[in-house]
Each structure stands twice: as structure tokens, then as C-alpha cells.
DRENPA-3360 file (N, C-alpha, C; in nm, 2 decimals, always signed):
BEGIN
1 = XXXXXXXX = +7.18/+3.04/+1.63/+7.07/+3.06/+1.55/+6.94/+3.05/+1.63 ~ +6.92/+2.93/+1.72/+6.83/+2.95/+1.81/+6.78/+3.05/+1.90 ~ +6.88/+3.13/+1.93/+6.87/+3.23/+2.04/+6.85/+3.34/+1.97 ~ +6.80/+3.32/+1.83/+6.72/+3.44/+1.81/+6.56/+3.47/+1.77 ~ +6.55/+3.31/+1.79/+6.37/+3.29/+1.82/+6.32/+3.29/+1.96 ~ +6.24/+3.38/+1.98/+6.13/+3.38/+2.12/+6.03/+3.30/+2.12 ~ +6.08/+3.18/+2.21/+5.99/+3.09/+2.25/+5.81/+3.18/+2.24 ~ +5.77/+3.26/+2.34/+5.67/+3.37/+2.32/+5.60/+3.38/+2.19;
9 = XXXXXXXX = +5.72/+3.44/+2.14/+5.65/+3.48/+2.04/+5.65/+3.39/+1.90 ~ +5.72/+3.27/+1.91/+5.61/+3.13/+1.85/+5.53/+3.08/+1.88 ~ +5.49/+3.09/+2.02/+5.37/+3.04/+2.10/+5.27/+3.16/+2.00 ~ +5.28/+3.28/+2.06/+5.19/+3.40/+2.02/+5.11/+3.37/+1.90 ~ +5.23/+3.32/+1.81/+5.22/+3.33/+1.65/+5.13/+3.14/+1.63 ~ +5.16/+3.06/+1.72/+5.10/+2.90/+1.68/+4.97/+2.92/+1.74 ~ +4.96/+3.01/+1.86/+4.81/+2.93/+1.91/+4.70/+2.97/+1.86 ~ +4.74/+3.11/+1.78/+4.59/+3.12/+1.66/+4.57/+3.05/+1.55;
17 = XXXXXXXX = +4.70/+2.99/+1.51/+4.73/+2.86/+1.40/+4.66/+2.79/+1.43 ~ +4.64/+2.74/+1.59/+4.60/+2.61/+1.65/+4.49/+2.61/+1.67 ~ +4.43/+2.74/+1.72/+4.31/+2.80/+1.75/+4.22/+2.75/+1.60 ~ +4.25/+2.82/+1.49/+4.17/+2.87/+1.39/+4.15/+2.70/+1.32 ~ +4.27/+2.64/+1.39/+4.23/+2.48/+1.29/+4.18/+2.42/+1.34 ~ +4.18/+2.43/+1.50/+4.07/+2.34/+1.56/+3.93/+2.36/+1.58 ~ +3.91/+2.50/+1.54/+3.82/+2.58/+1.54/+3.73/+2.50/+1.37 ~ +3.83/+2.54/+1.30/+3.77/+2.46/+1.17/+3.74/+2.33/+1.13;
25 = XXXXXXXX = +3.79/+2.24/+1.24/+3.79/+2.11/+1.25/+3.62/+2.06/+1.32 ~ +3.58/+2.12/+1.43/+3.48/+2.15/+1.49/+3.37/+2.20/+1.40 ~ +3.40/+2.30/+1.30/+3.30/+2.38/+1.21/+3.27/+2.26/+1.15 ~ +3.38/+2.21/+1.08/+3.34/+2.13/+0.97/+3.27/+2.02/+1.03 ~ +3.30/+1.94/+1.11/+3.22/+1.80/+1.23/+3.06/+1.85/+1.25 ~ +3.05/+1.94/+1.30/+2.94/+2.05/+1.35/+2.87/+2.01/+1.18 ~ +2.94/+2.10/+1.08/+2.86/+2.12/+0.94/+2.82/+1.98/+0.87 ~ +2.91/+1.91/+0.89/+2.92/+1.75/+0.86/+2.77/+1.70/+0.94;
33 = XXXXXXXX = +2.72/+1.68/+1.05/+2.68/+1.66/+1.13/+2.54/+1.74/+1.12 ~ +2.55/+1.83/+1.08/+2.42/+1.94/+1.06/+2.36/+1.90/+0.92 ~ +2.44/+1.85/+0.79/+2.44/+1.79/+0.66/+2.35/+1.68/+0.70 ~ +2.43/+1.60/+0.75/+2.34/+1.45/+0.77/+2.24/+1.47/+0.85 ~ +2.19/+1.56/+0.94/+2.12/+1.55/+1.02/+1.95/+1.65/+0.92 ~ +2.03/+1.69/+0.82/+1.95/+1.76/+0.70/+1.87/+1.63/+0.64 ~ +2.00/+1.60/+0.57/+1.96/+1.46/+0.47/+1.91/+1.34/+0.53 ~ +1.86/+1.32/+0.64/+1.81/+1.24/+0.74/+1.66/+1.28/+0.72;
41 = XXXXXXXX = +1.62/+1.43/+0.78/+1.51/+1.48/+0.80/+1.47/+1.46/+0.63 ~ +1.50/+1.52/+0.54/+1.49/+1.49/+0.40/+1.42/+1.35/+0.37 ~ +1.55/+1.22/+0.40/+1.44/+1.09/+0.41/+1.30/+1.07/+0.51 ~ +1.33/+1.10/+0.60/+1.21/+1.12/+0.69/+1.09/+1.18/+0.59 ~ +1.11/+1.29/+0.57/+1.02/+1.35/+0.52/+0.94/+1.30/+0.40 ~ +1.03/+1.21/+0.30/+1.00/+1.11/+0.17/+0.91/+1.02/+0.18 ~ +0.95/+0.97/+0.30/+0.88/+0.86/+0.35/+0.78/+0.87/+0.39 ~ +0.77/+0.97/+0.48/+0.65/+1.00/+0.56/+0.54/+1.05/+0.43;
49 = XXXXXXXX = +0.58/+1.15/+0.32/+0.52/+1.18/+0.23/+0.42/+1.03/+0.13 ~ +0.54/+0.93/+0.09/+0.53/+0.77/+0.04/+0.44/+0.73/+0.16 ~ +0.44/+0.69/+0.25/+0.34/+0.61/+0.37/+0.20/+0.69/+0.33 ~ +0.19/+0.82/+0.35/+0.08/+0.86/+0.31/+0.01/+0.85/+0.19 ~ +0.08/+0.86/+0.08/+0.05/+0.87/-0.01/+0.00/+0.67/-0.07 ~ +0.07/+0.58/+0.00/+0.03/+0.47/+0.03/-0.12/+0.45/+0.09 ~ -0.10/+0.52/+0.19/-0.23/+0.51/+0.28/-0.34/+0.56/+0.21 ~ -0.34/+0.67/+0.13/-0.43/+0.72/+0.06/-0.50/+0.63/-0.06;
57 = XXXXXXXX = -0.38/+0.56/-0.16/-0.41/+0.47/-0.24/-0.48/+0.34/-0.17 ~ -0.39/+0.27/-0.06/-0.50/+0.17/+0.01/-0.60/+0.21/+0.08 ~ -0.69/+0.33/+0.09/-0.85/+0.35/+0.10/-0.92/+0.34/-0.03 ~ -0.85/+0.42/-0.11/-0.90/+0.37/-0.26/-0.96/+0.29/-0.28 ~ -0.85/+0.18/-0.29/-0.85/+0.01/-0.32/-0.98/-0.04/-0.18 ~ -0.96/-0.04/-0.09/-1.04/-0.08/-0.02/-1.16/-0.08/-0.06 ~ -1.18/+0.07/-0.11/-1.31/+0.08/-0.16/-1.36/+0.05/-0.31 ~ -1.28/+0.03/-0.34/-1.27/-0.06/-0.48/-1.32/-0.20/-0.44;
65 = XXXXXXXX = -1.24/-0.26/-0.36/-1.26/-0.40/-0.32/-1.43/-0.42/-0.24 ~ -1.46/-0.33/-0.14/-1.59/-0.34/-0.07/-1.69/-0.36/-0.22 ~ -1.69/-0.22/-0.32/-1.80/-0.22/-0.40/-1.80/-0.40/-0.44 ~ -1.68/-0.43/-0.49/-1.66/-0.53/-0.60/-1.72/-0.69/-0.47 ~ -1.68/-0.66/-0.38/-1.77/-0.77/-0.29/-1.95/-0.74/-0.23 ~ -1.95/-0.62/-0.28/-2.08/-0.62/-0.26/-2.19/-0.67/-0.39 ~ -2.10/-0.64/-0.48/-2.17/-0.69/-0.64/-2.13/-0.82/-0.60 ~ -2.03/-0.89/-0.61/-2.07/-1.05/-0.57/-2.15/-1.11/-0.53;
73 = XXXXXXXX = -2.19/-1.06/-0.36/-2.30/-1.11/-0.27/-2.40/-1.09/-0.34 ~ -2.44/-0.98/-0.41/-2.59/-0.97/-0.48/-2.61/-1.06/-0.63 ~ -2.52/-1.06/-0.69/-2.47/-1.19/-0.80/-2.50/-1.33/-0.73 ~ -2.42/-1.37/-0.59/-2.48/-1.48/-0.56/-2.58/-1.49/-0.53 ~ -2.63/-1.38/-0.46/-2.78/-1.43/-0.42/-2.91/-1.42/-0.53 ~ -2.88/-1.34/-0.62/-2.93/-1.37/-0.73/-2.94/-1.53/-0.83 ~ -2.78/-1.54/-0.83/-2.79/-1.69/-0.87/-2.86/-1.78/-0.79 ~ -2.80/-1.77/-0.64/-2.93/-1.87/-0.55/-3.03/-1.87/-0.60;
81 = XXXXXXXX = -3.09/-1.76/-0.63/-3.25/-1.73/-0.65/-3.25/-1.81/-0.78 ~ -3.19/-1.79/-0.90/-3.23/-1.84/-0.99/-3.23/-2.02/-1.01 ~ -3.09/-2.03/-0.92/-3.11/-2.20/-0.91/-3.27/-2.28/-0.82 ~ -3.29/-2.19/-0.73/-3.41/-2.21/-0.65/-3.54/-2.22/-0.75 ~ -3.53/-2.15/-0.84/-3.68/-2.14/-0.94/-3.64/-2.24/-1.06 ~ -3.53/-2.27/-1.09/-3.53/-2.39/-1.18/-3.53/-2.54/-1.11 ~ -3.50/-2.51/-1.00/-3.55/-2.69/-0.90/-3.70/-2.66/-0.92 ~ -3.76/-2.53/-0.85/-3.88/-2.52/-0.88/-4.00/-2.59/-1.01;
89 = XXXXXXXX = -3.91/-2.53/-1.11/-4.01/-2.55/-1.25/-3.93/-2.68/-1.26 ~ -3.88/-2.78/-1.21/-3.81/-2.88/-1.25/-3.92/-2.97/-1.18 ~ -3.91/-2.94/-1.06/-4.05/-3.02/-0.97/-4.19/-3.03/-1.06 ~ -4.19/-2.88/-1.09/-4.33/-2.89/-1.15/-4.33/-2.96/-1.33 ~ -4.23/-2.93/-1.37/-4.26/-3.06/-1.49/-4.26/-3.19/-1.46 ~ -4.21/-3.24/-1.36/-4.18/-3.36/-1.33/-4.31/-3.40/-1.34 ~ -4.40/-3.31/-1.23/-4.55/-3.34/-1.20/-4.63/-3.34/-1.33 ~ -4.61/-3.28/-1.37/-4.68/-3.23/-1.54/-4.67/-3.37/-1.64;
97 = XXXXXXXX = -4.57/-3.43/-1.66/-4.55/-3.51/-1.70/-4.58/-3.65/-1.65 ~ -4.57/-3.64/-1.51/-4.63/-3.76/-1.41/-4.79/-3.76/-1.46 ~ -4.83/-3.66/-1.49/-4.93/-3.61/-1.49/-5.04/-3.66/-1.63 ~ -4.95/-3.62/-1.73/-4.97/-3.71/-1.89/-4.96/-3.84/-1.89 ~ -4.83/-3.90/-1.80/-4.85/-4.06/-1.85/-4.98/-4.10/-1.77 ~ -5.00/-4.04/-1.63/-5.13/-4.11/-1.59/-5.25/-4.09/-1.68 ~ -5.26/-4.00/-1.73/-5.35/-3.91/-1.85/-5.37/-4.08/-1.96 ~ -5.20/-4.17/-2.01/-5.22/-4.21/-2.09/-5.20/-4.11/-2.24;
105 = XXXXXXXX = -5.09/-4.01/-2.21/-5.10/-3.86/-2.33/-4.92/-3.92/-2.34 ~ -4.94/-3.92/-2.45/-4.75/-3.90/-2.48/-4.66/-3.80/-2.46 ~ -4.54/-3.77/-2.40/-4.50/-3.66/-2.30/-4.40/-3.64/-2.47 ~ -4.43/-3.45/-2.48/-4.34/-3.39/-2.58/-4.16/-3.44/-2.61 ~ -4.12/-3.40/-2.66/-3.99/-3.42/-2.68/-3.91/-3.25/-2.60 ~ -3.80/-3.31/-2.57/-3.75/-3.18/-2.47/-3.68/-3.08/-2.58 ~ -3.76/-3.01/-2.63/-3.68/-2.86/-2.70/-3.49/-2.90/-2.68 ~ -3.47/-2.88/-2.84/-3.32/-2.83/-2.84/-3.28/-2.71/-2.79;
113 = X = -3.16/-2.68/-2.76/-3.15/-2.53/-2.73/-3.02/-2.51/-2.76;
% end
């Protein structure tokens, strides 16, 4: 039964068998490989898209934040100012009033408010 197969021409007939599946084994590894090397670039790309689009929102905000500390600074220094003019007129009633009892004048009653 054997001696009517040619070694040859099972060889002939397997090594394009062998050929074509290691060939497809390779394709697919290669395609596999070319896939992920897609879906890789894809996250890259997301990200890089998200960072910027981050970056863009934190200039925003920065500048949200500068205006909002520049209204402060001028709020406090406004309040400075205004605490500075009530010590002021506080000195000067003091005197005003120093001023009546030396007079001998009865000093008003201090306004409700």
C-alpha cells in the first residue's frame, strides 16, 4: 500500500500546505500587530486630543482666577481705605467731644442705627 505513495510528490503537495499556513500565521501576527499598533495610535491620539483640550480649559480658569484676584486686591484696598477714614473720623469725634466737655456742653447721645 505504501509503495504507491511518492515520497516527492507528498512533499510537492505539503510544502504549499506548509507554505500557505505559515505564511498565514505571519499575516495574521503582522495584522494582529498592525491592529494594536492602530489602537495604540488611536489612544495616543485621545489623549493627546484630552491634554489639550485640558490645557485649553486651564488658561480659561487661570484667567478666571487672575480677574477674580485682582477684584480682591482692589476690594481690600478699598476696605483699607475705608477702615483708615473711620479711625480717622473716630479721632476726630473723640476731639469734638473732648472738645464740649471742656466747652462744659453736654455731649449728644450716639444715633441708633
Amino acid at each position: 500500500m505504501w509503495e504507491k505513495f511518492d515520497p516527492i510528490a507528498i512533499l510537492t503537495a505539503a510544502v504549499p500546505v506548509l507554505v500557505a499556513f505559515v505564511s498565514g500565521h505571519f499575516a495574521w501576527v503582522a495584522g494582529k500587530k498592525k491592529a494594536s499598533t492602530e489602537a495604540q495610535a488611536a489612544i495616543n491620539s485621545g489623549f493627546q486630543v484630552l491634554v489639550a483640550n485640558l490645557q485649553a480649559e486651564r488658561t480659561e480658569l487661570r484667567k478666571i482666577v487672575d480677574k477674580q484676584e485682582a477684584a480682591l486686591d482692589r476690594a481690600a484696598a478699598k476696605i483699607e481705605g475705608l477702615e483708615d477714614e473711620v479711625r480717622s473720623l473716630t479721632k476726630h469725634i473723640d476731639r469734638l467731644e473732648s472738645a464740649l466737655r471742656t466747652a462744659g456742653l453736654d455731649i449728644p447721645p450716639t444715633p441708633n442705627r
